[in-house]
N, CA, C and O atoms as a MOPAC input file, in Angstrom:
PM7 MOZYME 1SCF
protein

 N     15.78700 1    -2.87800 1     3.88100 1
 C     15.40200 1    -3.81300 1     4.90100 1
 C     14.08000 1    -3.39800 1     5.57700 1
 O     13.23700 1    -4.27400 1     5.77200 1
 N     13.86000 1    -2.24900 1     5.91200 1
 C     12.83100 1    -1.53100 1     7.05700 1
 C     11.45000 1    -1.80000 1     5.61600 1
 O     10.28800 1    -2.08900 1     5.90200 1
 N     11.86000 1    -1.65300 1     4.41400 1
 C     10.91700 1    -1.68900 1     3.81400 1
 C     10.18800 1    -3.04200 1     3.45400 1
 O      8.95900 1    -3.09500 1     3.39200 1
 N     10.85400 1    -3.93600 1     3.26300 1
 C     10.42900 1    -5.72600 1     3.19500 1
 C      9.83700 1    -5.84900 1     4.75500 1
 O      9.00800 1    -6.75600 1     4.82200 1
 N     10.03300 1    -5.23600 1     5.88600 1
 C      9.20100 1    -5.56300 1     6.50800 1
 C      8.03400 1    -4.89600 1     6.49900 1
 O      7.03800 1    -5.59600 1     6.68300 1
 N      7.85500 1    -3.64600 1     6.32300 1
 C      6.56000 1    -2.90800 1     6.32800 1
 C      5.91700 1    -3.74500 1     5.35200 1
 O      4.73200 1    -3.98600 1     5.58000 1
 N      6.43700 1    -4.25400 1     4.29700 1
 C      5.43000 1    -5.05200 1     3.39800 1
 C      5.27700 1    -6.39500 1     3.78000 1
 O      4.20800 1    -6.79700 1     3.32100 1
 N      5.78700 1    -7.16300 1     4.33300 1
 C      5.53800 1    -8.42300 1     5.30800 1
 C      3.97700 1    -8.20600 1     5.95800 1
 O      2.97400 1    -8.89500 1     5.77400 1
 N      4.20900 1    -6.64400 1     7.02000 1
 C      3.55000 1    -6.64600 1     8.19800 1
 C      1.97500 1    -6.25600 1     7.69800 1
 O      0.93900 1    -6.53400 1     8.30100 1
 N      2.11400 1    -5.51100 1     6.38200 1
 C      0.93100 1    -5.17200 1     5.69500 1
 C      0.17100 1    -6.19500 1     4.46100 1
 O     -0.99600 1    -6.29900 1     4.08300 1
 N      1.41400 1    -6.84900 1     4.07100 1
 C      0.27400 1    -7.74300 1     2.98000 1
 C     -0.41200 1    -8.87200 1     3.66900 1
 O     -0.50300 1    -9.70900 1     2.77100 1
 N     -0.70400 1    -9.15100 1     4.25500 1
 C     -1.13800 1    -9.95400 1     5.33600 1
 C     -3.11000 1    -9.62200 1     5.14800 1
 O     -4.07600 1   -10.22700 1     4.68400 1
 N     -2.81000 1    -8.16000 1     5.90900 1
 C     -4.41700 1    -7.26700 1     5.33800 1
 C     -4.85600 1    -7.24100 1     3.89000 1
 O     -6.05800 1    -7.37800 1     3.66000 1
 N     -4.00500 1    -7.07800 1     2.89100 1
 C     -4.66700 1    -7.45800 1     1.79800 1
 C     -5.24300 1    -8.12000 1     1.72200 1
 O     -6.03100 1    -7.69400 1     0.87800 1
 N     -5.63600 1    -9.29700 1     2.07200 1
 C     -6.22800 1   -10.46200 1     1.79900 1
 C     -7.68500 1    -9.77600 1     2.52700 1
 O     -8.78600 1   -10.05300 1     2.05200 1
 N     -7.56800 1    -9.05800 1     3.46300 1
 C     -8.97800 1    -8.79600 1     4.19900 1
 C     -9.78800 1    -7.79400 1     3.05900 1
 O    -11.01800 1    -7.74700 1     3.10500 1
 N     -9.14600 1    -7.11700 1     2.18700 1
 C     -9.94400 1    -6.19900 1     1.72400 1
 C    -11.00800 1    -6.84800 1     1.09800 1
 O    -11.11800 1    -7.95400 1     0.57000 1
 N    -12.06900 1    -5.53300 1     1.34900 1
 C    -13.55800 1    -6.07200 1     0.59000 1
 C    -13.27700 1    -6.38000 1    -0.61000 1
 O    -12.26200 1    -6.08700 1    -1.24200 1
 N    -14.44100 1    -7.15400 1    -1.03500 1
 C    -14.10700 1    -8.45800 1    -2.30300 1
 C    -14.51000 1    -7.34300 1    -3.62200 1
 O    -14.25500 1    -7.41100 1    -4.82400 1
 N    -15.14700 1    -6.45500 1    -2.92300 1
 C    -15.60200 1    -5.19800 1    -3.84900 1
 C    -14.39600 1    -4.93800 1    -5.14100 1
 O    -14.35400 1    -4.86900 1    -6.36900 1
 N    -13.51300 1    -4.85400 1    -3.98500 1
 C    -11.79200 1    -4.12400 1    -4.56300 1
 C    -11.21500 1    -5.11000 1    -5.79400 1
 O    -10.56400 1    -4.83200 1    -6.80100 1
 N    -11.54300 1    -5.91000 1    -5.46900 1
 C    -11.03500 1    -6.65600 1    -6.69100 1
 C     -9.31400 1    -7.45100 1    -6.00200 1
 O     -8.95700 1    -7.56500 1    -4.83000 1
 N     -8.74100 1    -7.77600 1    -7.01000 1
 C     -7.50900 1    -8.05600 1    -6.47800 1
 C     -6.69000 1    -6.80500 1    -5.89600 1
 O     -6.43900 1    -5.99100 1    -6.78400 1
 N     -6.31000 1    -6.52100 1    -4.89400 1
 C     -5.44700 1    -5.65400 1    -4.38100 1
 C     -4.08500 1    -5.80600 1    -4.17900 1
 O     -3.73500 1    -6.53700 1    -3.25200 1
 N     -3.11500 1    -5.17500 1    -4.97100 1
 C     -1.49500 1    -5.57700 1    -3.93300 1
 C     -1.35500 1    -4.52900 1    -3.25900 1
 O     -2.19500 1    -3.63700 1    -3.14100 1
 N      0.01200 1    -4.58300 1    -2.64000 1
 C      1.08100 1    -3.51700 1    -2.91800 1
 C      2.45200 1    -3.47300 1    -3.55900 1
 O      3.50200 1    -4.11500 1    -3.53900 1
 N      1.97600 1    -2.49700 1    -4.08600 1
 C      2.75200 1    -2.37000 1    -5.62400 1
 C      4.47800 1    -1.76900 1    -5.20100 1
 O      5.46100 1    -2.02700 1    -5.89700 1
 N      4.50800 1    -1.02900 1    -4.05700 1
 C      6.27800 1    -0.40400 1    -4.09500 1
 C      5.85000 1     0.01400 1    -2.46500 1
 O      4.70500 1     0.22100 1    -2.06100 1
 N      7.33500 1     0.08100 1    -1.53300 1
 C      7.18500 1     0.70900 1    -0.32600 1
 C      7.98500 1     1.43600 1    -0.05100 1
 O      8.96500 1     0.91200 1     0.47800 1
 N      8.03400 1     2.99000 1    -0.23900 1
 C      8.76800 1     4.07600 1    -0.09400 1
 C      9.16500 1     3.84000 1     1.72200 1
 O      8.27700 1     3.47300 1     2.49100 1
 N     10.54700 1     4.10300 1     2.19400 1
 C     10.95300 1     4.44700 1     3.10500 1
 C     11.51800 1     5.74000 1     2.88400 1
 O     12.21000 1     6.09600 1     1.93000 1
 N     11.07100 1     6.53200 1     4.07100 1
 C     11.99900 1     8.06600 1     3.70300 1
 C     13.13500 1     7.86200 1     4.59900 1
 O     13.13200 1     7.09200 1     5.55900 1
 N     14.28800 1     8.73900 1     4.15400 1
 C     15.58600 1     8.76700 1     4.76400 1
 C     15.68700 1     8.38800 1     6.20200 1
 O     16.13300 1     7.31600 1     6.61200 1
 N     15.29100 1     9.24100 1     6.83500 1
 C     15.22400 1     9.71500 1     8.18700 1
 C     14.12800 1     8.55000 1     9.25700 1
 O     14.02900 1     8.51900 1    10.48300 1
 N     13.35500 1     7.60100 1     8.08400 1
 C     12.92600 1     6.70500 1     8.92300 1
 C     11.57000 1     6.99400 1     9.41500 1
 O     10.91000 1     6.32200 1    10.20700 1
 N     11.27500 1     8.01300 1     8.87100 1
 C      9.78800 1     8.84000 1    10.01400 1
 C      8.57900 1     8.38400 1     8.87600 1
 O      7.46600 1     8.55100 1     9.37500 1
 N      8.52600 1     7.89400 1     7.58700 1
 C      7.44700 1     7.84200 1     6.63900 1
 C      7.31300 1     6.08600 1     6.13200 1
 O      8.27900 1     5.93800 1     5.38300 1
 N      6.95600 1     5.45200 1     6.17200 1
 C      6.64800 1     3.90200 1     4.82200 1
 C      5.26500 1     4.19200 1     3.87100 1
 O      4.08700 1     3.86000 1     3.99700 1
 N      6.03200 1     5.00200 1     2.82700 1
 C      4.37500 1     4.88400 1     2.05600 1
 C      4.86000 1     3.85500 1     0.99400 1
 O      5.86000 1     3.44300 1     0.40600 1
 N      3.16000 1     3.66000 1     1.15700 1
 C      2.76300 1     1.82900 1     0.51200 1
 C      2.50400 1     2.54900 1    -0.45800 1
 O      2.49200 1     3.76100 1    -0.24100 1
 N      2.26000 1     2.14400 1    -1.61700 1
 C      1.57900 1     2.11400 1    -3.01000 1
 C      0.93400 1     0.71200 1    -3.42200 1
 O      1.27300 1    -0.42500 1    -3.75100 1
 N     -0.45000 1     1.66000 1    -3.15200 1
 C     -1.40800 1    -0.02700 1    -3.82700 1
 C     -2.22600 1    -0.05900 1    -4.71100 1
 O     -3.01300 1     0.88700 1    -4.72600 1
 N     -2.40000 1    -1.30000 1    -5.95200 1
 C     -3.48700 1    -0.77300 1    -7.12000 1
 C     -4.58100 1    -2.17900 1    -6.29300 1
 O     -4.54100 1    -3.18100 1    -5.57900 1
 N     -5.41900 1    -1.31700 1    -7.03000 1
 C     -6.74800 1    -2.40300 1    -6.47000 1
 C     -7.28600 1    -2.43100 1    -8.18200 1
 O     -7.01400 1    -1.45500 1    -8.88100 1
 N     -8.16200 1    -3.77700 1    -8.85800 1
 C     -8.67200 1    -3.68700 1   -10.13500 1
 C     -9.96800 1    -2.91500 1   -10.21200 1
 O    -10.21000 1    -2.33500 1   -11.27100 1
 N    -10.63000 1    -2.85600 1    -9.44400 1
 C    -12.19800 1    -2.63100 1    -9.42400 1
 C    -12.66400 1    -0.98600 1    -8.56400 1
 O    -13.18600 1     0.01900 1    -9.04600 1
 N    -12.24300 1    -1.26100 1    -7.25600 1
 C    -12.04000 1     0.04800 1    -6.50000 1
 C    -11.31400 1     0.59800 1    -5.48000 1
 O    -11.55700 1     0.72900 1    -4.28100 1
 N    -10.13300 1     0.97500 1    -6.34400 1
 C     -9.33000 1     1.82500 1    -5.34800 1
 C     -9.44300 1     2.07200 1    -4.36800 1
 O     -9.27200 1     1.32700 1    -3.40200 1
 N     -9.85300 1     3.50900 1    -4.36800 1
 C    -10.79600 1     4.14900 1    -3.13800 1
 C    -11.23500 1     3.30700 1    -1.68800 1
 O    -11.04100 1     3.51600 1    -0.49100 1
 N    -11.94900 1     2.22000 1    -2.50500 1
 C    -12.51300 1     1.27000 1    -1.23200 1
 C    -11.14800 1     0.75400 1    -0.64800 1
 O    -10.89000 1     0.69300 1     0.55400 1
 N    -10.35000 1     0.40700 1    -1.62800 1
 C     -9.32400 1    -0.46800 1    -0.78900 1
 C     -8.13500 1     0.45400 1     0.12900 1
 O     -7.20900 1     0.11500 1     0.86600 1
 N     -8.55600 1     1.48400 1    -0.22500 1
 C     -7.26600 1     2.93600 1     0.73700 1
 C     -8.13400 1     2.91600 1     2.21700 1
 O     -7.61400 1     2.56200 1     3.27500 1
 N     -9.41400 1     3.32000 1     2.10000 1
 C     -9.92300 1     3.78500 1     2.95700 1
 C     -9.92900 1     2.23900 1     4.22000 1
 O     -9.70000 1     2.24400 1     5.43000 1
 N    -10.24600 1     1.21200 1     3.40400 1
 C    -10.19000 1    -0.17700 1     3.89100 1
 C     -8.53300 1    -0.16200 1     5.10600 1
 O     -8.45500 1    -0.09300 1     6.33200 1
 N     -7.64800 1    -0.24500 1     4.22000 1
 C     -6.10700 1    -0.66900 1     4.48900 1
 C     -5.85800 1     1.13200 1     5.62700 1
 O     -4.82000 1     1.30200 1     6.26700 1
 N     -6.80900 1     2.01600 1     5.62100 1
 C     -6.49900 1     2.94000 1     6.23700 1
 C     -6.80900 1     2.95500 1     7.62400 1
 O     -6.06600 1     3.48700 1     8.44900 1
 N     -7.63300 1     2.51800 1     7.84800 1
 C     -8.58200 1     1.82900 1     8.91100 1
 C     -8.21400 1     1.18000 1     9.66900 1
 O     -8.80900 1     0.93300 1    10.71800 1
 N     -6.84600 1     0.61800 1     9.24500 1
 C     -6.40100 1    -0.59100 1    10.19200 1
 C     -5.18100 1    -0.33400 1    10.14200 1
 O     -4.35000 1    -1.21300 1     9.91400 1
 N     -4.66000 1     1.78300 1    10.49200 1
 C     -3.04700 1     1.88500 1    10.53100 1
 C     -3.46200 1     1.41000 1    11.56300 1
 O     -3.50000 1     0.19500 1    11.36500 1
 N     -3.89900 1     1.68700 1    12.84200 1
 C     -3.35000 1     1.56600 1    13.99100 1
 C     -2.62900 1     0.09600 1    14.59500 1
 O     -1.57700 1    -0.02400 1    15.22200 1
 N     -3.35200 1    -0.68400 1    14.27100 1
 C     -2.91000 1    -2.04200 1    14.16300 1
 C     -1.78200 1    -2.68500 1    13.04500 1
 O     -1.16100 1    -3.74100 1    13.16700 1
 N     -1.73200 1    -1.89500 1    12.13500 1
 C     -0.32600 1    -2.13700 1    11.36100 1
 C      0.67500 1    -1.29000 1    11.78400 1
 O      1.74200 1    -1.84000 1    11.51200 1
 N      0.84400 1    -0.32700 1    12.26500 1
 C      1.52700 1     0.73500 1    13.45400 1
 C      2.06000 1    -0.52800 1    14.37200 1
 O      3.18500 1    -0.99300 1    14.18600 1
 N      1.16400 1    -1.04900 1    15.38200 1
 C      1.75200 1    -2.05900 1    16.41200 1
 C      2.87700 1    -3.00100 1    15.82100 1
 O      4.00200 1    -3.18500 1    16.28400 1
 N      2.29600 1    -3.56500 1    14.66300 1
 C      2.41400 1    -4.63400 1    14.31400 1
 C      4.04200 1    -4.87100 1    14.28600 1
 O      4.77100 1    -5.69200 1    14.84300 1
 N      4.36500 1    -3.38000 1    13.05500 1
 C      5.42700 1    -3.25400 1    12.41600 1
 C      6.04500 1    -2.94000 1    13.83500 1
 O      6.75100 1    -3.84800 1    14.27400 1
 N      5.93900 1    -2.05100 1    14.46800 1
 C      6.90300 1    -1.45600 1    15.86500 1
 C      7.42200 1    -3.16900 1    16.81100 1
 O      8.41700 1    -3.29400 1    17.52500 1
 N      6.63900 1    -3.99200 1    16.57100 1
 C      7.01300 1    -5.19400 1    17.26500 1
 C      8.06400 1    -5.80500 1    16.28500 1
 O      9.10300 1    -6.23100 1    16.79100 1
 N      7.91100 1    -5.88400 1    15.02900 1
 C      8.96500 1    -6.35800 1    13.96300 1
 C      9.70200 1    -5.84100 1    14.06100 1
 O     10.70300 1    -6.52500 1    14.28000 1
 N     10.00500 1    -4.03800 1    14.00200 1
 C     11.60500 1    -3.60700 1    13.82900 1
 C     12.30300 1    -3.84800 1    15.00300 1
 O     13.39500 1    -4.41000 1    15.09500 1
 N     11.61800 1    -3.39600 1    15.89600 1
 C     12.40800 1    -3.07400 1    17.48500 1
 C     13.04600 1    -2.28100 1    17.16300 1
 O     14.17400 1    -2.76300 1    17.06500 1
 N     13.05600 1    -1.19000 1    16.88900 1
 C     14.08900 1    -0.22200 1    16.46100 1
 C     13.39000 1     1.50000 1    17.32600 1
 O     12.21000 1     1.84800 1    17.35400 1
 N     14.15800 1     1.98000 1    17.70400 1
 C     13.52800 1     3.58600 1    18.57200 1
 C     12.31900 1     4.23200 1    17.37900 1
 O     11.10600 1     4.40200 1    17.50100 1
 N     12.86600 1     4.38100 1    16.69800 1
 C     11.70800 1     5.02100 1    15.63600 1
 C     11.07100 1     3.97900 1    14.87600 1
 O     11.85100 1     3.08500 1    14.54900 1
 N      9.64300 1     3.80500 1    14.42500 1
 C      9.28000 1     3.25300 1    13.48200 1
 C      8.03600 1     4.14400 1    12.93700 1
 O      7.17900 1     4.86600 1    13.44700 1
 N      8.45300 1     3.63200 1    11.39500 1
 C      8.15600 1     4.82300 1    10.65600 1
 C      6.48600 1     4.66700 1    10.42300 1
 O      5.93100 1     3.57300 1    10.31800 1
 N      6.01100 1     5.56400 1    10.38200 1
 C      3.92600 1     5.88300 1    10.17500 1
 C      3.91800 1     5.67900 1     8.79000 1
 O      4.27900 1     6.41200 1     7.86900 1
 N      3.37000 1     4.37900 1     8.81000 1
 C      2.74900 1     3.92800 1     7.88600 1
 C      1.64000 1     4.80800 1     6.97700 1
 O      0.69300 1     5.18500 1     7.66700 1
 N      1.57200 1     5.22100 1     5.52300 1
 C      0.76000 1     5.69800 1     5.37200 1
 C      0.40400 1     5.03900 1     3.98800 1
 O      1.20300 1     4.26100 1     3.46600 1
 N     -0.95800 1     5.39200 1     3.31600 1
 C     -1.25900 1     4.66300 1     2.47000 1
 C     -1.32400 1     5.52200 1     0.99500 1
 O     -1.60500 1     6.72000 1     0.98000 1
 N     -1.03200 1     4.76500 1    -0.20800 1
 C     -0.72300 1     5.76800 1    -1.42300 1
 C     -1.74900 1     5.01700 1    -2.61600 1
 O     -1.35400 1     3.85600 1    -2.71500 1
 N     -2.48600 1     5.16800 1    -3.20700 1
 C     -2.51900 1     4.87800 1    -4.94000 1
 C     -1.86000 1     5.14800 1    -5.94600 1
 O     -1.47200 1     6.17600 1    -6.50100 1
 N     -1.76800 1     3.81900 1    -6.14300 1
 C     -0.25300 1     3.75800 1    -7.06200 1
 C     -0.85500 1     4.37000 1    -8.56700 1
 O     -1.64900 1     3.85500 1    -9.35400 1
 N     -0.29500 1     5.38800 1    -8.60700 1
 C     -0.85200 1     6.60700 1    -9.92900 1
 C      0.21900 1     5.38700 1   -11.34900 1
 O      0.23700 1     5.97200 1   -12.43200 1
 N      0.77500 1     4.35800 1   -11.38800 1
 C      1.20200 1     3.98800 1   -12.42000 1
 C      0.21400 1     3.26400 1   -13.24000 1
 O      0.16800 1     3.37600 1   -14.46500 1
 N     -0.77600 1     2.33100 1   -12.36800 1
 C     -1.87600 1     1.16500 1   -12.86300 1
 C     -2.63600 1     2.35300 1   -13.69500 1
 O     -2.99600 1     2.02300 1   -14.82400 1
 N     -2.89600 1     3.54500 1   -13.33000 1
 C     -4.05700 1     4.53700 1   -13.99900 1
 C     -3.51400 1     4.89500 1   -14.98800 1
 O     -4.25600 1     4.77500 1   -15.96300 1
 N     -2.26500 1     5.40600 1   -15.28400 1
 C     -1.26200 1     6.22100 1   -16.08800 1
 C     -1.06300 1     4.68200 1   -17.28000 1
 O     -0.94400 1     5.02200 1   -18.45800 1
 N     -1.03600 1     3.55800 1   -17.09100 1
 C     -0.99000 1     2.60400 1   -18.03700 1
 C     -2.27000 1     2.12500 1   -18.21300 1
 O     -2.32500 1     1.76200 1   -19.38800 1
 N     -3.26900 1     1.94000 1   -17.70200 1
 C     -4.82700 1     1.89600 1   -18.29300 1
 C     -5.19100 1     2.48400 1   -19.29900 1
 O     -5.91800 1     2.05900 1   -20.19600 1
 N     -4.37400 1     4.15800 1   -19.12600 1
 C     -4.68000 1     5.11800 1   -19.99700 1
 C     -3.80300 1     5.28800 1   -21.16900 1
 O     -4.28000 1     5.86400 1   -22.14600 1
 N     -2.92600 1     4.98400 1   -21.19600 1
 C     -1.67000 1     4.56900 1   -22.34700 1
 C     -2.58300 1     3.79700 1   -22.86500 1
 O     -3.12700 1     4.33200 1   -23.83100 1
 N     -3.22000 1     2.09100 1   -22.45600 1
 C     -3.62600 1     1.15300 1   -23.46900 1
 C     -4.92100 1     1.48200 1   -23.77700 1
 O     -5.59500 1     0.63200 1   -24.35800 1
 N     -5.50300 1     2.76500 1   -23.44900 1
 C     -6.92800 1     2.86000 1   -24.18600 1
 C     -6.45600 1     4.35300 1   -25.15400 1
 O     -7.41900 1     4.86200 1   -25.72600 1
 N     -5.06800 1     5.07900 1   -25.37500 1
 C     -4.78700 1     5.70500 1   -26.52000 1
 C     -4.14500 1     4.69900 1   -27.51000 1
 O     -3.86700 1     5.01400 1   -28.66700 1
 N     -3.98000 1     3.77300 1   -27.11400 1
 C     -3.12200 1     2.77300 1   -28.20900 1
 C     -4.01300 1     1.91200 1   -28.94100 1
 O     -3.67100 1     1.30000 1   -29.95300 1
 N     -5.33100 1     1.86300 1   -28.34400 1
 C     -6.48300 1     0.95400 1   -28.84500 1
 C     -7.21200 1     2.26600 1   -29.83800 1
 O     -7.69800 1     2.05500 1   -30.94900 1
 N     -7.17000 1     3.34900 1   -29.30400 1
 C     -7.99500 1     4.74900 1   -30.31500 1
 C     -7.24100 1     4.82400 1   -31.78600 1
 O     -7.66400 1     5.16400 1   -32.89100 1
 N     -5.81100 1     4.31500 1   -31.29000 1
 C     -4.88200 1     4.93100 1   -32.87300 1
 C     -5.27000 1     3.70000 1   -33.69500 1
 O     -4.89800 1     3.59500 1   -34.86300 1

């Protein structure tokens, strides 16, 4: 549950990322046990990088955002991840194109 909203409260900003990035999602939203972590995992097509530092920029305001959605004593610090799967299968289909 805590996690469909962190991704509610954040895909919203996707849409803001620079056009640089290419299409951006988020790809999975880790909640840790205890409630204290939401890491996002996001692939961007073009540049990563730009789109972490982008979506990083604007915890503080996704911090508010989400704390107004849960209402709950703790809400968990948003943090931001690259999703290591989009790279790890880029690289699968350029050994499968070599064989």
């Amino acid at each position: 549950m805590v996690g469909s909203v962190v991704r509610s409260v954040v895909a919203p900003l996707l849409r803001g990322c620079p056009q640089d990035c290419g299409i951006v999602s988020l790809t999975e939203v880790e909640v840790s046990a205890d409630l204290s972590y939401a890491t996002c995992y996001i692939s961007a097509l073009l540049h990563p990088d730009q789109a972490l530092a982008f979506l990083t920029s604007h915890i503080r305001e996704l911090q508010t955002g989400l704390g107004q959605a849960l209402q709950i004593h703790r809400t968990p610090r948003i943090r931001f991840r690259i999703d290591p799967r989009s790279e790890r299968g880029a690289r699968i289909d350029r050994l499968l194109e070599g064989s």
